[in-house]
NUTI-20909 format. One record per atom (N, C-alpha, C): x, y, z; residue in three letters. Coordinates in steps of 0.05 Angstrom, whole numbers, plus 5000, padded with zeros to 4 digits. Each point is the difference from the previous one (the first is absolute). Example, Ala and Ser with C-alpha at 12.3 -4.5 7.8 and 13.67 -1.06 7.14 Angstrom:
2
526448865156ALA/498250245000ALA/501850245000ALA/499350214986SER/501650245001SER/498550225014SER/
This chain:
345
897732244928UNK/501249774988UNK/497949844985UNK/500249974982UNK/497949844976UNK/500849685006UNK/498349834987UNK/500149744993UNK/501649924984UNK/502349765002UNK/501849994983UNK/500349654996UNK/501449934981UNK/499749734983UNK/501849785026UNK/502850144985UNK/501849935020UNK/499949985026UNK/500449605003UNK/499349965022UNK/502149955019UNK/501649925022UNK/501449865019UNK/497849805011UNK/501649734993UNK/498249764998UNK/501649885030UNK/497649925015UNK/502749835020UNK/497749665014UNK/499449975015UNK/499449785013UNK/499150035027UNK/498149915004UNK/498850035043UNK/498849755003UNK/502849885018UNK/498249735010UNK/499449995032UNK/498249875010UNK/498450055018UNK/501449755014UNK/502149814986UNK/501549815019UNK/497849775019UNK/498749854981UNK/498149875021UNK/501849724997UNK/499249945024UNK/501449634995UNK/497949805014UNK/499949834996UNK/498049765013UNK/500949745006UNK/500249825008UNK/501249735001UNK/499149794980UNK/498050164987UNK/498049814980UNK/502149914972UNK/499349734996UNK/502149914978UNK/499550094980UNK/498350224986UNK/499650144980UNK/501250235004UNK/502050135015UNK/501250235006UNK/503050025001UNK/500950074986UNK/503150044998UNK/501750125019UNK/497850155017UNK/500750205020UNK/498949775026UNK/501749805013UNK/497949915023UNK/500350135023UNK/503450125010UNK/500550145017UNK/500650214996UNK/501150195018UNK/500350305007UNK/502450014989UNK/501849885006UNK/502749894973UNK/500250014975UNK/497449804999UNK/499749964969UNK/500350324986UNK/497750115011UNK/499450314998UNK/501650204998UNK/501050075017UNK/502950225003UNK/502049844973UNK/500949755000UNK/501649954991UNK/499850074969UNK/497349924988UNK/498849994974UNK/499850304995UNK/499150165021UNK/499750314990UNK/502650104986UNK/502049955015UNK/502350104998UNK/500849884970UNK/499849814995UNK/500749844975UNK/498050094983UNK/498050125002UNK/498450174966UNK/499850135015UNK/501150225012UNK/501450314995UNK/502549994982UNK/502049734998UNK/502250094991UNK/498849814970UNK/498449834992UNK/499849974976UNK/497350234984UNK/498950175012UNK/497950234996UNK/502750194992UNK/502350015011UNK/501450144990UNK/501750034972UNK/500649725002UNK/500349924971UNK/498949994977UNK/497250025002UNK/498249964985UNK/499650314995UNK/500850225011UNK/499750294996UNK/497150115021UNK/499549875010UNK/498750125014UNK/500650245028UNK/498450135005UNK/501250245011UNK/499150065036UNK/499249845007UNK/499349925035UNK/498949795002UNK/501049895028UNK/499749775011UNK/498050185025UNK/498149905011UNK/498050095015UNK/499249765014UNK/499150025033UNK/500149835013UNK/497850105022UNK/496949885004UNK/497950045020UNK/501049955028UNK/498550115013UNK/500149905030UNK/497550015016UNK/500349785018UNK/498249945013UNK/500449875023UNK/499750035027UNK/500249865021UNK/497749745015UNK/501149865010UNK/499049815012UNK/498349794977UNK/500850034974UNK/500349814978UNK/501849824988UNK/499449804988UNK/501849824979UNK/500250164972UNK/502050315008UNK/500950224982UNK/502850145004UNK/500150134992UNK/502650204998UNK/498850175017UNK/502050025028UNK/499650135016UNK/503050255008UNK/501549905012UNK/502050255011UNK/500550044972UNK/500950274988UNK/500749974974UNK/503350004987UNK/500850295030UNK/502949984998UNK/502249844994UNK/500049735016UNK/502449834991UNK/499349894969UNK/497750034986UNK/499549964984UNK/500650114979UNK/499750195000UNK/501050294982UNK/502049994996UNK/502550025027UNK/502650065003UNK/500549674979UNK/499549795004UNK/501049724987UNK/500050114974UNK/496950064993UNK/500550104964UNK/501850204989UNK/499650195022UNK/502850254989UNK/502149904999UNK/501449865014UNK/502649965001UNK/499549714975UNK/498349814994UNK/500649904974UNK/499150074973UNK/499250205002UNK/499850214970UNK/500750245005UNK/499550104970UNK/502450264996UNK/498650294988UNK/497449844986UNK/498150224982UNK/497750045017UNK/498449715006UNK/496850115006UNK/500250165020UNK/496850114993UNK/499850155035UNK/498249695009UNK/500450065033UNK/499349895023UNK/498650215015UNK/497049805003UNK/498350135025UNK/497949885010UNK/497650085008UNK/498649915016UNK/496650104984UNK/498649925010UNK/497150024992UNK/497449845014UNK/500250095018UNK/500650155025UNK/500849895019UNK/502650305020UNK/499549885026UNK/497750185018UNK/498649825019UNK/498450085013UNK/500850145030UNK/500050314993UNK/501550205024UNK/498349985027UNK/497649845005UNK/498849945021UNK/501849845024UNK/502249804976UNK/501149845024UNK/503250084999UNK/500950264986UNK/502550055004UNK/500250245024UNK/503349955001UNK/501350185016UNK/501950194980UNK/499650294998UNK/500150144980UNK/503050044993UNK/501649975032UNK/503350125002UNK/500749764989UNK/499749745018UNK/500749724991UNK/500049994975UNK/498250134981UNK/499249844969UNK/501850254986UNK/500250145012UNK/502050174982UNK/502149904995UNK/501849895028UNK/502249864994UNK/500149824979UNK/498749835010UNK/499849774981UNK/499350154959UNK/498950145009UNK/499750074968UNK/502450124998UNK/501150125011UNK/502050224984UNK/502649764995UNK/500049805022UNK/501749724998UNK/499649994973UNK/497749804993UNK/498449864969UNK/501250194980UNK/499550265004UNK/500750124974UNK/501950084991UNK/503050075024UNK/502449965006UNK/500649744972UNK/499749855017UNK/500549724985UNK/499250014970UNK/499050084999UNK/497949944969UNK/501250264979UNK/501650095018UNK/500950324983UNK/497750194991UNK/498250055012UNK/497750214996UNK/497749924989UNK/499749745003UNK/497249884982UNK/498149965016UNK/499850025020UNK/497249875021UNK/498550274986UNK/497749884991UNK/497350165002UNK/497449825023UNK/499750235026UNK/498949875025UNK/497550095005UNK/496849804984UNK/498250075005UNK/498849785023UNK/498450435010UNK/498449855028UNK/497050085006UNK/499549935012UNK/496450025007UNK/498649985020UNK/498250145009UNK/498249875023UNK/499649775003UNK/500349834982UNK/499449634993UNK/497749974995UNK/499749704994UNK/497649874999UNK/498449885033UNK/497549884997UNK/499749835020UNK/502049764993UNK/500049995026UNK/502849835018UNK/498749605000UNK/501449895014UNK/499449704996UNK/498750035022UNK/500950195023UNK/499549995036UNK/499150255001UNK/498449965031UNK/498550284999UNK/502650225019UNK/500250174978UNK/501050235017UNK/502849885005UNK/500649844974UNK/503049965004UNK/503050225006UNK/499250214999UNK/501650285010UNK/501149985021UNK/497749915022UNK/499850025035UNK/501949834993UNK/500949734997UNK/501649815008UNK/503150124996UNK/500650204979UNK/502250114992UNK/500950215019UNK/497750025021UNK/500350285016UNK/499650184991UNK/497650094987UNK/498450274981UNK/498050035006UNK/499250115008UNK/496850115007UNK/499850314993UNK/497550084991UNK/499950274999UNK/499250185022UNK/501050275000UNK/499250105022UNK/497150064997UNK/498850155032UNK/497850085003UNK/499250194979UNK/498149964981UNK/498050114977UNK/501149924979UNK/502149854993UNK/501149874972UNK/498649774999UNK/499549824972UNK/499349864992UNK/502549854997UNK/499649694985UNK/503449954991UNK/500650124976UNK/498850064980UNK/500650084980UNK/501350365000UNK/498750075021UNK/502150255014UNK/503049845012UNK/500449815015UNK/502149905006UNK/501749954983UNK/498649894974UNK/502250054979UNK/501550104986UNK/498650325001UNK/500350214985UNK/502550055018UNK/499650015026UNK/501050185014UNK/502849885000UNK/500549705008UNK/502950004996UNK/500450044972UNK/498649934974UNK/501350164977UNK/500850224997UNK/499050215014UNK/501150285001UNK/502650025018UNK/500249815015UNK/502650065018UNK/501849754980UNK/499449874996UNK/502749894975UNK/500050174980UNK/498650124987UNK/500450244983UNK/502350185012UNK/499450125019UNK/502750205022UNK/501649944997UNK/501049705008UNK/501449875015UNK/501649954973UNK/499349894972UNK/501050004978UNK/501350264984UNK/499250235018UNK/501550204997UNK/502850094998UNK/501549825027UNK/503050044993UNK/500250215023UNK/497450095012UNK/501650285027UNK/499849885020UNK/501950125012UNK/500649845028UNK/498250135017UNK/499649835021UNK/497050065024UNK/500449895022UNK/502549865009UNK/500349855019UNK/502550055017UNK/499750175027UNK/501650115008UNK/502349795014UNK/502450014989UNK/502749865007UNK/499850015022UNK/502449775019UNK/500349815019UNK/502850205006UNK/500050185025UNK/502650225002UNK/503449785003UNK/498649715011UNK/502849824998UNK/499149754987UNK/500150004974UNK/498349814976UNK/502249725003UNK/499349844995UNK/502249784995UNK/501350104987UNK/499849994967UNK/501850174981UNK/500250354990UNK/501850074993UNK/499250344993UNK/498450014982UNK/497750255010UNK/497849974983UNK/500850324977UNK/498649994980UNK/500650244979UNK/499550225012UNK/499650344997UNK/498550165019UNK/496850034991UNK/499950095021UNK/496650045000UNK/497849795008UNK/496750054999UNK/498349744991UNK/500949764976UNK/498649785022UNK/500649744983UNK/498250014985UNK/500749754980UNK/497749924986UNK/500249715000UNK/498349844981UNK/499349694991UNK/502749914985UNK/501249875009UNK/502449934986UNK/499749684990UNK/499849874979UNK/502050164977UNK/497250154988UNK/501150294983UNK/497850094981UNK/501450004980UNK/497849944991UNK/500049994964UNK/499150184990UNK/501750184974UNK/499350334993UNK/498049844976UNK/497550194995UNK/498849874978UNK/498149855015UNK/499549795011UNK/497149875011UNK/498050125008UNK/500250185012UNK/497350235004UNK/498550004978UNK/500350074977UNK/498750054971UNK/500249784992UNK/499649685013UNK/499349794990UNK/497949765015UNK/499950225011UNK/496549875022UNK/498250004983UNK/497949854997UNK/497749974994UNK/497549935013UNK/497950114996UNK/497549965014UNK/497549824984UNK/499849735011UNK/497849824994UNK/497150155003UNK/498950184986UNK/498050165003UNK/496449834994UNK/498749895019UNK/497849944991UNK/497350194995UNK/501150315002UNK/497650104991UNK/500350304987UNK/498450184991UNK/501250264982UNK/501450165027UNK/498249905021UNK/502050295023UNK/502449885014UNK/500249735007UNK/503449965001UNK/502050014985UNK/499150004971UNK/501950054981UNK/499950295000UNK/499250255009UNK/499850204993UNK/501750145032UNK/500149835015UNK/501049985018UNK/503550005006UNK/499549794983UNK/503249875003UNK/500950164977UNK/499450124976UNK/501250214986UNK/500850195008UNK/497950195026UNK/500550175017UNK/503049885011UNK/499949775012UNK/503850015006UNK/501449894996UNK/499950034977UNK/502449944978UNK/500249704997UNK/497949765005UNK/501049824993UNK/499149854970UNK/501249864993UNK/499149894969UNK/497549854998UNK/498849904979UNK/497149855013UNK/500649724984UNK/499049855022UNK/498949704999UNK/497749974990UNK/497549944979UNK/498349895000UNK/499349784989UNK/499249785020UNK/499249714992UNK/498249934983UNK/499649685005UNK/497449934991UNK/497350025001UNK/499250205031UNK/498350005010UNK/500750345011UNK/497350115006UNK/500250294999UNK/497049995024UNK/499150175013UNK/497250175005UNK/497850024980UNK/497649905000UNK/497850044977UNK/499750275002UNK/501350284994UNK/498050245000UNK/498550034982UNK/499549904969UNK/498750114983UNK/498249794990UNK/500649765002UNK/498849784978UNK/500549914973UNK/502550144997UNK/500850034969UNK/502349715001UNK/500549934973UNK/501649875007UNK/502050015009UNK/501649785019UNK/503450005004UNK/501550224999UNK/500849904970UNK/501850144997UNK/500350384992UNK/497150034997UNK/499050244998UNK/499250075024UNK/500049965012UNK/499950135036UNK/503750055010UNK/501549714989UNK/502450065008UNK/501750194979UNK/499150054976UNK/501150284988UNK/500150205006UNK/497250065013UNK/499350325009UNK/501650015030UNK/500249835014UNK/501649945026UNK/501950064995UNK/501449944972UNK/503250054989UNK/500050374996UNK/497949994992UNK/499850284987UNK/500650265026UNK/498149905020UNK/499350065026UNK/501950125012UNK/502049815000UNK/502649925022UNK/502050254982UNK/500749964970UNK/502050194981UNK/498850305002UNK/497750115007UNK/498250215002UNK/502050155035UNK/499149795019UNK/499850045030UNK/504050044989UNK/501049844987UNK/503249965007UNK/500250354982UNK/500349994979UNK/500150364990UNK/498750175018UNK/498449975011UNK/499850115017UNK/501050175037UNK/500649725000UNK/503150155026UNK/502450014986UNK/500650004978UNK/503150134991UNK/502249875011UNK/500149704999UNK/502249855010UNK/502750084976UNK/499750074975UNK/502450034992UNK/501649814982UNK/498049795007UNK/501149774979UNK/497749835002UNK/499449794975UNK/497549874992UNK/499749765005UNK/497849935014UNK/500749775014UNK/499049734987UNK/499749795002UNK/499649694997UNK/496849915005UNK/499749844970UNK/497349815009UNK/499749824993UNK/499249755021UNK/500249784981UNK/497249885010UNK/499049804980UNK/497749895002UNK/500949624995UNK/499349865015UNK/499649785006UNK/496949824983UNK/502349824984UNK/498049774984UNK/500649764998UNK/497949774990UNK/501049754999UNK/499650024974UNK/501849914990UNK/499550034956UNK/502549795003UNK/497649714979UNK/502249754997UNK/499050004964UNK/502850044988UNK/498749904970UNK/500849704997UNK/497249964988UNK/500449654984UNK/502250014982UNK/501549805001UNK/502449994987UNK/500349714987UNK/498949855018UNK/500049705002UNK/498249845010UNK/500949735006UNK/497849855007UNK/499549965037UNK/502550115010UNK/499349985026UNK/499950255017UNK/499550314976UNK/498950115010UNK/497050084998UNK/499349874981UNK/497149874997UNK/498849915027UNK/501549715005UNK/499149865015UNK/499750135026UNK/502050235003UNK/498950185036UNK/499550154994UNK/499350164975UNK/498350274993UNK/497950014980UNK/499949814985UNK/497949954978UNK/497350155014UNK/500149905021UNK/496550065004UNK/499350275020UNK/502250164998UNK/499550295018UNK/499550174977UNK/501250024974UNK/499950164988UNK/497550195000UNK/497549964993UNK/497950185006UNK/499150075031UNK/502050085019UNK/499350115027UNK/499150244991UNK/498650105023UNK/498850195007UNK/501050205022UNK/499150175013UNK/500650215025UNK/498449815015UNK/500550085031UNK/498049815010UNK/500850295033UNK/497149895011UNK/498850265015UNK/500349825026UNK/501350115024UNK/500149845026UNK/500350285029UNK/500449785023UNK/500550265016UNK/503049955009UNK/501750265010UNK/503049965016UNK/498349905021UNK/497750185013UNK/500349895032UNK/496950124992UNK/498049945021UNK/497450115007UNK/498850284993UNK/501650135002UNK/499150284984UNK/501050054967UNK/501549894991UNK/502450104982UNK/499549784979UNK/497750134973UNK/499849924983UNK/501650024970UNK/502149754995UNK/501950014988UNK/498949894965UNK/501450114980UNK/500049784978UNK/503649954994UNK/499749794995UNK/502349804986UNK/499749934970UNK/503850134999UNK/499849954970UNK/499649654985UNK/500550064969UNK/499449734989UNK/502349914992UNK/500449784999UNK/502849894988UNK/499549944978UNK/502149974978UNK/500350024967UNK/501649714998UNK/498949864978UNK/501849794996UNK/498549964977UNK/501750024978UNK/499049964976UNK/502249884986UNK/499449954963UNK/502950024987UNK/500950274991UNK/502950014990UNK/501050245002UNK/498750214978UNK/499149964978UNK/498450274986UNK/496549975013UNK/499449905022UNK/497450125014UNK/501550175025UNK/501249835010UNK/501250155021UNK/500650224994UNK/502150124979UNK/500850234995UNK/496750254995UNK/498649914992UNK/496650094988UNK/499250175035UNK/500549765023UNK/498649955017UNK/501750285016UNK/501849915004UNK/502150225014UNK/499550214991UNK/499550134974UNK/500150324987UNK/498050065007UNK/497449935007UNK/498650055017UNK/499850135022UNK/502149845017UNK/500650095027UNK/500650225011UNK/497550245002UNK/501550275007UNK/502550095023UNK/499049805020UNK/502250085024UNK/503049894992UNK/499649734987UNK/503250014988UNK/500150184981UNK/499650104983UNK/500850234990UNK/501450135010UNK/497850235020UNK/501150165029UNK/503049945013UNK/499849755007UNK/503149945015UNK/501549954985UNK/502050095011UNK/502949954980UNK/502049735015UNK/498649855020UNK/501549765012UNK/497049775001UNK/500749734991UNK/498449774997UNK/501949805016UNK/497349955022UNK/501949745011UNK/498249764994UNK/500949844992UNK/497849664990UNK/501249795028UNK/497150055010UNK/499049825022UNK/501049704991UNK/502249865012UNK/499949764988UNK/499749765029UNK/499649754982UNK/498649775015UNK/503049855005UNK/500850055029UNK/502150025010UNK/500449685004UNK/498049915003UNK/500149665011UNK/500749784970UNK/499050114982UNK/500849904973UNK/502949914994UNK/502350185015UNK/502649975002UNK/502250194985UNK/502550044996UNK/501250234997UNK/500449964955UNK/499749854994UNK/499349854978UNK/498450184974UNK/498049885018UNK/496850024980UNK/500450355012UNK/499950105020UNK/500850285012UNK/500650134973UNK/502449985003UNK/501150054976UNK/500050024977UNK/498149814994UNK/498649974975UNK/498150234998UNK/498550035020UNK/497950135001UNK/500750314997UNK/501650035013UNK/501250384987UNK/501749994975UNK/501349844992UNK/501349994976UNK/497950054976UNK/497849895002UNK/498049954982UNK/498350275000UNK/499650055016UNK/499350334999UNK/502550204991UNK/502050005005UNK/502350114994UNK/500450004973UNK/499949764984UNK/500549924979UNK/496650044978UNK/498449945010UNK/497649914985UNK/498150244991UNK/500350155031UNK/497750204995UNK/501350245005UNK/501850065019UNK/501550195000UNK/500050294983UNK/502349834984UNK/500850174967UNK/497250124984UNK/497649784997UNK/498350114991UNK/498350225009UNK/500149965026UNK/498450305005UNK/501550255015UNK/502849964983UNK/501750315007UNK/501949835027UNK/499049915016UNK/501650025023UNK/502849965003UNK/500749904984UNK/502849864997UNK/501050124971UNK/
């Protein structure tokens, strides 16, 4: 599968709220409530996913489900999903339900990306969920591993031997996760931070996630480390013969100047850079740069960008506390401004 113009444009907000009177978002209310309200005006505006982070024991978007299910049932087009949930602190049968619920609802739109996660707010926030890994796993093995059993489990075969006097009559044979949703399996995605988990998660069958931030393996820049990662993952996926072609999307913050008060909160990022940090003590990361220019630099700046190239899904990181408004503003203006000009639209 080659690099192609055409993009699916959607949105990933990370849902932060604060009490601070500069924040639109002060409570957890505010939050959920506002998400749901630019998913359904991101819809109008033509945009093509609503995308929603998670994170525990934060002032963020955390359980994601009732959240999802709210947006599905008040829109009709976008897709709905996640970016990321972190499989360290799920229960694999549990989250099936609940997904196959969400997507039920939504009529087939949940796209459900997940990940080993990030570092946590708390140490070893897992344990508190009741997760620990077994003897010789790491957690990042813990993650994998219930991903592979919600993978199964998203299968649709039954594995769960019936109750000989059930409350109600059961169908014949092994049970399964009820409700399932035909179609969700082939809409998992994997938040991949490096060339071998993405080469990984191609191996089974899931779509790829890649963020703002990736593994330093080469020194090259960004988004040229996260191309060949793209490349990596489409190589490893033709390679096991899934039979159908799977999904990539790459995650950015791109605000075009339009006006004067996007000036005033973006005027002065425009020349960012990559910038080089660690996930954790061993694990030397770079992080991409954010783009904020006016709309014929911006467009200059973006054609550039080899890993958007690569993916055929863009989600724009937006500044969730700003309010559902200026939100809005802010993908419209890409939608409208730069879009069209460089093929995507």
């Amino acid at each position: 599968m080659t690099a192609t113009n055409r993009k699916s444009i959607g949105f990933l907000s990370f849902g932060h709220w604060t009490p601070s009177p500069q924040s639109k978002t002060r409570t957890a209310a505010d939050t959920l409530l506002q998400s749901i309200d630019l998913a359904v005006a991101a819809e109008e505006l033509g945009a093509d996913g609503a995308y929603f982070r998670v994170h525990h024991f934060a002032r963020q978007l955390a359980s994601p489900f009732p959240l999802l299910a709210a947006v599905g049932a008040r829109t009709s087009t976008i897709e709905i999903g996640t970016g990321v949930i972190d499989m360290r602190y799920e229960n694999p049968f549990y989250m099936a339900e609940d997904a196959g619920s969400a997507d039920l609802i939504s009529g087939g739109r949940l796209q459900l990306g997940i990940s080993r996660g990030s570092p946590e707010q708390v140490i070893e926030g897992w344990r508190h969920f009741g997760y620990r890994p077994v003897e010789g796993e790491d957690d990042a093995d813990l993650a994998r591993r219930h991903t592979e059993v919600l993978l199964e489990v998203l299968k649709g075969e039954g594995f769960a031997q019936p109750n000989p006097r059930p409350m109600f009559p059961n169908p014949p044979g092994l049970l399964r996760i009820e409700p399932y949703s035909e179609g969700l399996r082939k809409r998992i995605w994997w938040g991949a931070a490096s060339n071998a988990t993405a080469r990984w998660a191609a191996g089974l069958g899931m779509n790829l996630q890649s963020s703002t931030l990736k593994v330093d393996e080469t020194g090259q820049p960004f988004h040229v480390q996260q191309a060949e990662q793209i490349r990596e993952f489409r190589a490893a996926w033709d390679e096991a013969g899934h039979g159908f072609q799977p999904r990539v999307s790459v995650s950015r913050s791109i605000f075009a100047i339009t006006n004067d008060l996007d000036r005033a909160y973006f005027g002065g990022s425009g020349d960012s850079e990559d910038q080089i940090g660690n996930i954790d003590a061993s694990m030397r990361a770079i992080f991409g740069r954010s783009y904020a220019a006016e709309p014929e630099r911006l467009v200059k700046q973006l054609a550039e960008d080899e890993a958007i190239a690569e993916a055929d899904t863009l989600l724009l990181t937006v500044p969730n506390q700003l309010g559902v408004e200026y939100n809005a503003h802010v993908i419209e203006s890409v939608l409208t401004e730069v879009a069209p000009a460089l093929g995507w639209r």
